[in-house]
C-alpha positions in Angstrom: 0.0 0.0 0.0 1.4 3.7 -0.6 -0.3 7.3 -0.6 0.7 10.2 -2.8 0.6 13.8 -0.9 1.8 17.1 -3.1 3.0 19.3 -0.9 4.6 23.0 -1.1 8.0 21.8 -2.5 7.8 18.3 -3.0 6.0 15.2 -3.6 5.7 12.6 -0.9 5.1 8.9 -1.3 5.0 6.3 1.6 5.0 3.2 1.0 3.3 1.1 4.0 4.5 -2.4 4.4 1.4 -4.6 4.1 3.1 -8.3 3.4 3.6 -11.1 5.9 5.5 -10.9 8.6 7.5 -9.0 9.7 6.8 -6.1 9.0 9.2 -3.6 8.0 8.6 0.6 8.9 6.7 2.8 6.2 9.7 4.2 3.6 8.8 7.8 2.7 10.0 9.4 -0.6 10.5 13.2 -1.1 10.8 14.2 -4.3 12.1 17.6 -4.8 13.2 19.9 -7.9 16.9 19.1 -7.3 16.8 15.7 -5.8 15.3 12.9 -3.6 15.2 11.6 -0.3 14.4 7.9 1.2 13.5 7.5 4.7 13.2 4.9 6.9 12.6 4.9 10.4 15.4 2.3 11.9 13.8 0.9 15.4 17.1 -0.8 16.3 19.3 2.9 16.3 16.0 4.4 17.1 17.0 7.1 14.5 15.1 7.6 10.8 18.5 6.8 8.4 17.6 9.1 5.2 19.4 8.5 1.6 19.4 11.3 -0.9 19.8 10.5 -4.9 19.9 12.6 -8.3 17.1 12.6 -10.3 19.7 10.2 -12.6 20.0 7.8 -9.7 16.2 7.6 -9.7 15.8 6.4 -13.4 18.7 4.3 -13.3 17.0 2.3 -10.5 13.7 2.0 -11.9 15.8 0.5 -15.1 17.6 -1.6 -13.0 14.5 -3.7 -11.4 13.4 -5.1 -14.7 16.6 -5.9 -15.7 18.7 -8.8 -15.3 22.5 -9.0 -14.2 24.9 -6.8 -15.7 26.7 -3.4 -16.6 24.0 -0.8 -17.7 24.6 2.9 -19.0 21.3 4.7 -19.8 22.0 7.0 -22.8 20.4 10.2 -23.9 18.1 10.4 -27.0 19.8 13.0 -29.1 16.7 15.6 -29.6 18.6 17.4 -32.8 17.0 17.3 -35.7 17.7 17.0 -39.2 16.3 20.2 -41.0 
């Protein structure tokens, strides 16, 4: 399960752990103009641990989970024309 909020200057997603035990703590995504953040809450530090990636980081992980094994390098179309 996850919910979607827009706020000022960013959007949030949380994604809730519904599966079978155990349970893991809610991971909350901000994504911001210049970048994004993962949260976690970690009960064993009792501190939330927070990761922040580019926008390029973001894209080259959604790539990554339908891919198998391997070196990848995402490249640019080239948006030129021929006139």
């Amino acid at each position: 399960m996850f919910t979607i909020e827009h706020e000022f200057d960013s959007t949030v997603i949380t994604l809730v752990d519904d599966g079978g035990a155990p349970l893991q703590e809610d991971v909350i995504v901000n994504s911001f103009t210049e970048c994004v953040t993962v949260e976690q809450y970690d009960p064993r530090t009792d501190r939330v641990m927070k990761i922040t990636l580019s926008h390029a980081q973001v894209r080259d992980m959604s790539a990554a989970l339908d891919l198998p094994e391997g070196v990848y390098a995402i490249r640019e179309k080239d948006d030129r024309s021929a006139t």
